[in-house]
C-alpha positions as CSV (number, residue, x, y, z in Angstrom):
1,X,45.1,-70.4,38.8
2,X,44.8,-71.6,42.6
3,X,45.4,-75.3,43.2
4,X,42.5,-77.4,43.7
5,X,41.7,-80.0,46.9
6,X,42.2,-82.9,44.3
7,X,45.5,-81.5,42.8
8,X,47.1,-81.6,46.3
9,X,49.7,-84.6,46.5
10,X,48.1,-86.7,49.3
11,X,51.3,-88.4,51.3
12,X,51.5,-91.4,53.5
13,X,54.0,-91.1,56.4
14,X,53.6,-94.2,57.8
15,X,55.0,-96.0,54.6
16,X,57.5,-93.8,53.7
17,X,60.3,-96.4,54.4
18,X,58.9,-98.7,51.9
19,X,61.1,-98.4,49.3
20,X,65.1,-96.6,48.5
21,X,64.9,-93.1,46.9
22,X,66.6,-93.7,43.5
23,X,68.4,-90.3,43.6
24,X,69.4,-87.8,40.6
25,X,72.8,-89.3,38.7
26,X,70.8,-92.7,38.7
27,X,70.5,-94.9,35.4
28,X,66.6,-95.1,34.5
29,X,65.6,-97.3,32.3
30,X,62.8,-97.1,29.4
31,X,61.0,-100.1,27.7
32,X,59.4,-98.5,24.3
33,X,61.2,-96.0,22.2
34,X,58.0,-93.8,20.9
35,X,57.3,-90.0,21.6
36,X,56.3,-90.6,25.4
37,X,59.6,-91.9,25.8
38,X,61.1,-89.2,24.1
39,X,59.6,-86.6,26.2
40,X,60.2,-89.1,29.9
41,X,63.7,-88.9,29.1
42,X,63.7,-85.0,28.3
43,X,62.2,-85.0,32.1
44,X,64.2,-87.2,33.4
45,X,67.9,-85.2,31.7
46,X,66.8,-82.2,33.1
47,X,66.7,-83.8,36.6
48,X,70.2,-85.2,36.4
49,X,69.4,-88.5,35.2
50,X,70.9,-90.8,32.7
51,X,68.3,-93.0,30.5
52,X,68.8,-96.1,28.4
53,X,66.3,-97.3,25.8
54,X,65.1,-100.7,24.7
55,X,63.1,-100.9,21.9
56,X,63.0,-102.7,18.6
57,X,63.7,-100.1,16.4
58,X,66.4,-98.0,15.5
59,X,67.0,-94.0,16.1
60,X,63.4,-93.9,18.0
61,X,62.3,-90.4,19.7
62,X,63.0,-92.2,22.7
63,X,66.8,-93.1,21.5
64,X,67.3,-89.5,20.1
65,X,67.4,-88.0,23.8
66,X,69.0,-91.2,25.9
67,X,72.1,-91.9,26.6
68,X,72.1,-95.5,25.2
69,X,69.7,-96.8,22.7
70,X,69.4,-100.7,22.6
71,X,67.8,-102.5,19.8
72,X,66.3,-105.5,20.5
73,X,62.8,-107.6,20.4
74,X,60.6,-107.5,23.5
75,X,60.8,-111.3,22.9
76,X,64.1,-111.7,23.6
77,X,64.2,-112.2,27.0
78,X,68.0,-112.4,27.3
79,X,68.3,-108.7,25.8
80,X,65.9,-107.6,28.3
81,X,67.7,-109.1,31.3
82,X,70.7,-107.5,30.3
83,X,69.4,-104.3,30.3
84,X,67.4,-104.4,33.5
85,X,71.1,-105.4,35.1
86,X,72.2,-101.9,33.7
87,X,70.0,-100.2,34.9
88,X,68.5,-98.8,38.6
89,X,65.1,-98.7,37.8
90,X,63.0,-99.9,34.7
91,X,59.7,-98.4,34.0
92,X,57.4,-98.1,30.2
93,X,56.4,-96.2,27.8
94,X,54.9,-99.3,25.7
95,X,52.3,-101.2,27.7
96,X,52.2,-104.0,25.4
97,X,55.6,-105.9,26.5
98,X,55.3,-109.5,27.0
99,X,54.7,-110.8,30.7
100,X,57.9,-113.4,29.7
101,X,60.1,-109.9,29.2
102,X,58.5,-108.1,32.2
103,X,59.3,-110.4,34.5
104,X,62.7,-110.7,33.4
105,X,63.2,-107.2,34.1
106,X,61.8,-107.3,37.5
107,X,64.2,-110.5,38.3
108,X,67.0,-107.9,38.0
109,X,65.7,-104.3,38.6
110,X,63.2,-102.4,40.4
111,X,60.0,-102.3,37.9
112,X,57.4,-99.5,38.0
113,X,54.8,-100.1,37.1
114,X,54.8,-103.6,38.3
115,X,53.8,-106.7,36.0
116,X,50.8,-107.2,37.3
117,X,49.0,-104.1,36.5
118,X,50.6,-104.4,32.8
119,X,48.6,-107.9,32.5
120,X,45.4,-106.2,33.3
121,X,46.0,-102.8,31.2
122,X,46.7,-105.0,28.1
123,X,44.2,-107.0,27.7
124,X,41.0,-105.8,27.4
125,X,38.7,-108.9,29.4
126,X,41.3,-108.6,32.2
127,X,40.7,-104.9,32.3
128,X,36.8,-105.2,32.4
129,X,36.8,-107.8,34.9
130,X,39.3,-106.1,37.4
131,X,37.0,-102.9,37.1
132,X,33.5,-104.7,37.5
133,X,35.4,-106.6,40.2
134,X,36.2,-103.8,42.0
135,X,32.8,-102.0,41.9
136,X,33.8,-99.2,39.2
137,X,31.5,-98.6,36.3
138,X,32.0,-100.1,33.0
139,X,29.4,-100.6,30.2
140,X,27.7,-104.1,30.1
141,X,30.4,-106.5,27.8
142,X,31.3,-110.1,28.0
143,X,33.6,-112.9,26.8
144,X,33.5,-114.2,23.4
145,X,36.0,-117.1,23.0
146,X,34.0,-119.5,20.8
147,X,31.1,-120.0,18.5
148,X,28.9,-120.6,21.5
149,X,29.6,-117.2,22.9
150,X,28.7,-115.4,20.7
151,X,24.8,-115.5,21.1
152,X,24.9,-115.6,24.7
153,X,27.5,-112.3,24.3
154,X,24.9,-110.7,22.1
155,X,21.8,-111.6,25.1
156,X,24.0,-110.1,27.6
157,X,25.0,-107.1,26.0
158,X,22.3,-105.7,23.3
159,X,22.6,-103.7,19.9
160,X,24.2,-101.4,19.3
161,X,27.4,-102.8,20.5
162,X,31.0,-102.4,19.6
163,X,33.3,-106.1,19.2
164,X,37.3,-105.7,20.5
165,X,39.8,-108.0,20.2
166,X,41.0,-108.7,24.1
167,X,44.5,-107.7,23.8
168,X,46.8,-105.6,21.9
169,X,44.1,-102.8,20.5
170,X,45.1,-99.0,20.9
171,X,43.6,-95.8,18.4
172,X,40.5,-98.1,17.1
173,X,42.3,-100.9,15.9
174,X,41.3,-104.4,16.4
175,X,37.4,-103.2,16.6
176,X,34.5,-103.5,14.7
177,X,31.0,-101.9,15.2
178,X,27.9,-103.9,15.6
179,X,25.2,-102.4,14.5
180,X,22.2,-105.7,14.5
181,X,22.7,-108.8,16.1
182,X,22.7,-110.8,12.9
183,X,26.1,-108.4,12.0
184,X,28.3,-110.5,15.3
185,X,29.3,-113.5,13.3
186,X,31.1,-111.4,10.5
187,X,32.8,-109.3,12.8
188,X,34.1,-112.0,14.6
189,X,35.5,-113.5,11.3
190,X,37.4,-109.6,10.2
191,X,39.4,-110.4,14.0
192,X,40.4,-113.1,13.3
193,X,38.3,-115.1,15.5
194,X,40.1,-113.9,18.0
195,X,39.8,-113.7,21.9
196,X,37.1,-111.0,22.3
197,X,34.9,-108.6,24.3
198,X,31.6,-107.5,23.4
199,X,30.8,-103.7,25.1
200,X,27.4,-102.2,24.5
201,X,27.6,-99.1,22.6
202,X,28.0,-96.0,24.8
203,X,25.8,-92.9,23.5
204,X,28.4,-90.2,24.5
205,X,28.3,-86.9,25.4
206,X,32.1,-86.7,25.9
207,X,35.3,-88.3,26.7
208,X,37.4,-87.1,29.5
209,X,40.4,-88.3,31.0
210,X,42.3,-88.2,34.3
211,X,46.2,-88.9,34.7
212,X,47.3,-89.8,38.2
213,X,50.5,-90.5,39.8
214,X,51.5,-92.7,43.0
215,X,54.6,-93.3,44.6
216,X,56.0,-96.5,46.4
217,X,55.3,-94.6,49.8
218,X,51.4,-94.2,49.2
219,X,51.8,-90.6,47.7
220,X,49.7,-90.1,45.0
221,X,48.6,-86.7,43.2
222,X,46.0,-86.4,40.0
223,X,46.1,-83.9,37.5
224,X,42.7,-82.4,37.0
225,X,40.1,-83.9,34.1
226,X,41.3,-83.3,30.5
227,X,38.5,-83.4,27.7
228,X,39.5,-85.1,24.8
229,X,37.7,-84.9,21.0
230,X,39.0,-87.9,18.8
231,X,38.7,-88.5,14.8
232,X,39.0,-91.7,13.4
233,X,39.4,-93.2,16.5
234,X,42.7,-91.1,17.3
235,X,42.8,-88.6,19.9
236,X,42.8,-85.4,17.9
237,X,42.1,-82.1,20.4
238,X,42.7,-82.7,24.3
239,X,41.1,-79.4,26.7
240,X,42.2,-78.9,30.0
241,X,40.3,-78.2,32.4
242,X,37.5,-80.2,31.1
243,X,34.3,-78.4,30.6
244,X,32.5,-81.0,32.9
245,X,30.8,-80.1,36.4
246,X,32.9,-80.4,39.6
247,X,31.2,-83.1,40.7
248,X,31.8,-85.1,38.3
249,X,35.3,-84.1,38.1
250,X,35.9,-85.4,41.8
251,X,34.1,-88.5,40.6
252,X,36.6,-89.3,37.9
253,X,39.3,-88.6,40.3
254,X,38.3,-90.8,42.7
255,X,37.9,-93.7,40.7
256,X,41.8,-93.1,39.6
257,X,42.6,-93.1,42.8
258,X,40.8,-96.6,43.3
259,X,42.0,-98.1,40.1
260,X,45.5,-97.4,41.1
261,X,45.5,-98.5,45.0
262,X,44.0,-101.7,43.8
263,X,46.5,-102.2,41.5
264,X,49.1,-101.4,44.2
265,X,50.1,-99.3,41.2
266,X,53.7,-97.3,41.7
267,X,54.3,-94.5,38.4
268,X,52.0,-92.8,36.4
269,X,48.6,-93.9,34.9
270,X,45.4,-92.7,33.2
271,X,41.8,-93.4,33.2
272,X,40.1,-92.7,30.3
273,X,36.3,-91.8,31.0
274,X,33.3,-92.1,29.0
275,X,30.4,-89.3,30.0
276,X,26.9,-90.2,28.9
277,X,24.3,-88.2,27.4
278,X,22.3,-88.8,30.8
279,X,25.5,-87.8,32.8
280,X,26.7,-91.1,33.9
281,X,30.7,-91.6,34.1
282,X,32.2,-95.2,32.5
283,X,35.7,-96.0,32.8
284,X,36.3,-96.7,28.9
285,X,40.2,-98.0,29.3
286,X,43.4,-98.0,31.8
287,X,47.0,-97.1,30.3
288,X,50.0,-97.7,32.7
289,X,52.1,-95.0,31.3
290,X,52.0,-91.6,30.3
291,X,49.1,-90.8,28.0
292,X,48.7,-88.5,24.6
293,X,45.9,-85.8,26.2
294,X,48.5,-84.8,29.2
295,X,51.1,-83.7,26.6
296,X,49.7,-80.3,27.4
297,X,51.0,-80.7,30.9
298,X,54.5,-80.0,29.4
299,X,53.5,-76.4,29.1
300,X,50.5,-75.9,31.0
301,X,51.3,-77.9,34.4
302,X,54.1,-76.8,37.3
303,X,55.1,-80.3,36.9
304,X,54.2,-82.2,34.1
305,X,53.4,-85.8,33.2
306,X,56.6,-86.6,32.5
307,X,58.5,-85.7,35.3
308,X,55.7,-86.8,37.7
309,X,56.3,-90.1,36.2
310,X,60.2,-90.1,37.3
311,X,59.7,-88.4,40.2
312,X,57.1,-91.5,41.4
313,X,59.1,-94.3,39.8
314,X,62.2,-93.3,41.5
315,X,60.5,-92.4,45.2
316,X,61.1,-88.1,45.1
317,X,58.1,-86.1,46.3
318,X,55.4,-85.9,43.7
319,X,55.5,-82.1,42.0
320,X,52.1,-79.8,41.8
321,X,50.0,-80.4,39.2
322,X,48.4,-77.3,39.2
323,X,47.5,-75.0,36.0
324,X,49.6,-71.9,35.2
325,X,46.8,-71.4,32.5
326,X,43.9,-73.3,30.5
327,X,45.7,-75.4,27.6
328,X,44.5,-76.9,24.4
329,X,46.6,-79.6,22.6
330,X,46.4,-80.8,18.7
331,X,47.8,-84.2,17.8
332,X,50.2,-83.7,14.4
333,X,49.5,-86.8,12.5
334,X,51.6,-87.5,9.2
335,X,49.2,-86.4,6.9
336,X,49.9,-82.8,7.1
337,X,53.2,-83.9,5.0
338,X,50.3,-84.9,2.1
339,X,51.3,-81.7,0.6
340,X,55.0,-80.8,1.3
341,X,56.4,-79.6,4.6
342,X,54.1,-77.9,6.8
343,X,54.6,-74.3,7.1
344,X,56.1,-74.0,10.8
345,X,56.4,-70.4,11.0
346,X,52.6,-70.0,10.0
347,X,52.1,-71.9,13.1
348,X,54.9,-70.2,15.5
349,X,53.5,-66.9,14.1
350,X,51.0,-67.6,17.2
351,X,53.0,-66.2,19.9
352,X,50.9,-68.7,22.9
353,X,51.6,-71.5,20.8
354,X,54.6,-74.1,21.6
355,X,55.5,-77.0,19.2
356,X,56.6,-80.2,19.9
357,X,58.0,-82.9,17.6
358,X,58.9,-86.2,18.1
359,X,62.3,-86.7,15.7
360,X,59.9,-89.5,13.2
361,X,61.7,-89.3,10.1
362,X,59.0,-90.8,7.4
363,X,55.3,-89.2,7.9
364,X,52.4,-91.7,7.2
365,X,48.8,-91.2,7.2
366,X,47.4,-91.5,10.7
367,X,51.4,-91.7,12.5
368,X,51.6,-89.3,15.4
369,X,54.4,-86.8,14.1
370,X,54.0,-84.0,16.8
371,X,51.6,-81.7,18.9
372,X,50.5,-78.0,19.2
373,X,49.7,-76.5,22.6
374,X,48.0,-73.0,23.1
375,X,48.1,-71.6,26.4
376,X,44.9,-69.0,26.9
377,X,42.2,-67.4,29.6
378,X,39.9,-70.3,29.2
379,X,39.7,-74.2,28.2
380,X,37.5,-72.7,24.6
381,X,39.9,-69.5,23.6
382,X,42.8,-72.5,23.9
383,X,41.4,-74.7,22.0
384,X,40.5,-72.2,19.0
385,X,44.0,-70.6,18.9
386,X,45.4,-74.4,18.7
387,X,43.3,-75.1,15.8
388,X,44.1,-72.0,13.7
389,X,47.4,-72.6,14.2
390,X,47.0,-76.2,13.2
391,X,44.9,-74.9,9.8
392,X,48.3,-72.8,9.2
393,X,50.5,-75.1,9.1
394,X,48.5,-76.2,5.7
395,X,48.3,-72.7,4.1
């Protein structure tokens, strides 16, 4: 497939002294152990890099492919300064690390992203303000901190509506769906009573997403939209290119271009997009790290998600993003194991299909074990061929 306008790295000369080029045989360092981690480091071996791991648990995905594995709390601050000193550069694949620990890192190592776009990422009120702020459509929300909020919240923002907690949500947790206004006061109470944001129900007619990296010189280069189908509030099949019109494509682009000069954003980051029935395009959410719908990028993409994150954290020229082919991808979740040990050569029996697992020792319901990709002639054959082989897998 021939590379689009908007897949084109876009580079800044002027600025290209702005920061050292941390070269190959460099130390890079990871916050988060999980499967994005996991896959970062593959990237980041292949290039000639080492990579040391921080994360609280022990024999991660992340920890399986580094060189050193550290175990330790985010909390502890000391543990984190002690690994940003052993390291060149320090970058995530866990947005929700305390400010207290981020800036410890940044006392003693380049960070990328920096703190400040981690502050706004994780926590939901600070994420809807900086957008509105910055002119980029959201759907209508506000602040519920106290009793007294709450009806004003409801005046603002109408029924149907959907109550968050402001911080530390992913895969539908930490929400509750309002249905009648008279419903606000019991969901506040299943939170917690919790810092809160009220956003009016969206009536979708899909969700897209668009990952884009920038570099500390200016250079930044999208990958195109990805379509994305979720179930139970998890991201179940992701489609790429999204079956959306160009314009809107170039739209969602754009905005991730904004979102991440505004941020004065260095690494990788994705927009995830809410498309209306009426054709209207809301940013739903920002993650500051690699995201689950570009895993297909790992086979589908000349450069994928992964390695554009190293090669913007550490200052090399970002890689093309184009398409070899159309690509489907198919989260695993743990309850595949319901019934035994999926049947992997049903599934590898597909000769377009690739598997990836992510070295999680105990399966649970909802846990992210692994993903399928298919590789086809177009974004629908890809996503049927990724779901029979998924069906396989169960006999």
């Amino acid at each position: 497939m021939s590379q689009s306008p908007n897949q084109s790295a876009i580079r800044n000369p002027q600025s290209a002294m702005a920061s050292p080029t941390i070269l190959p045989g460099a130390i890079v360092g990871v916050l988060g152990g999980g499967q994005l981690g996991r896959m970062f480091a593959m990237a980041a071996r292949r290039l000639g890099y080492r990579v040391h791991t921080l994360a609280p648990e022990h024999d991660t995905p992340t920890g399986q492919i580094a060189d050193v594995e550290i175990n330790a709390s985010y909390d502890d601050v000391d543990a984190v300064r002690a690994f940003a000193q052993g390291v060149d550069v320090v970058t995530f694949e866990f947005e929700n690390v305390p400010a207290a620990a981020a800036a410890a890192a940044e006392a003693h190592a380049i960070v990328r992203p920096n703190g400040r776009a981690l502050a706004i990422a994780q926590h939901r009120l600070r994420e809807k303000t900086f957008l509105a702020d910055h002119g980029l459509p959201v759907a209508p929300f506000a602040r519920i901190e106290s009793d007294a909020d709450l009806s004003a919240a409801m005046e603002k923002v109408g029924c149907p509506a959907v109550l968050k907690t402001a911080a530390f949500g992913y895969d539908g947790k930490g929400q509750v769906a309002i249905d009648k206004a008279d419903d606000l006061v019991a969901a506040w109470d299943t939170l917690g009573r919790r810092e809160a944001v009220l956003e009016a129900f969206v009536d979708l007619q899909r969700e897209i997403s668009v990952i884009g990296a920038r570099s500390a010189s200016g250079e930044w280069s999208p990958f195109a939209p990805i379509e994305n189908e979720h179930v139970r509030h998890i991201l179940d099949v992701s489609i790429a290119p999204a079956r959306i019109p160009a314009l809107t494509a170039a739209l969602a682009v754009d905005i991730t271009r904004r979102v991440m000069e505004a941020l004065d954003y260095v690494g990788l980051l994705c927009v995830e997009f809410f498309i209306t029935r009426d054709g209207r395009l809301l940013v739903n959410e920002i993650a500051p790290r690699p995201h689950n719908s570009g895993h297909l990028t790992f086979d589908a993409c000349r450069t994928s998600q992964f390695e554009q994150q190293l090669r913007a954290i550490c200052g090399l020229p970002l890689g093309s993003t184009e398409m070899l082919q159309p690509a489907a991808m198919a989260n695993l979740l743990g309850d595949l194991w319901e019934g035994g040990e999926p049947r992997w050569a049903a599934a590898l029996a597909y000769p377009e299909i690739k598997l990836h697992l992510y070295g999680k020792s105990s399966p649970r319901t909802g846990r992210k074990m692994g993903h399928l990709t298919a590789l086809a002639d177009s974004a629908s054959e890809a996503k049927a061929r990724v779901l029979q082989a998924r069906a396989a897998l169960k006999g």
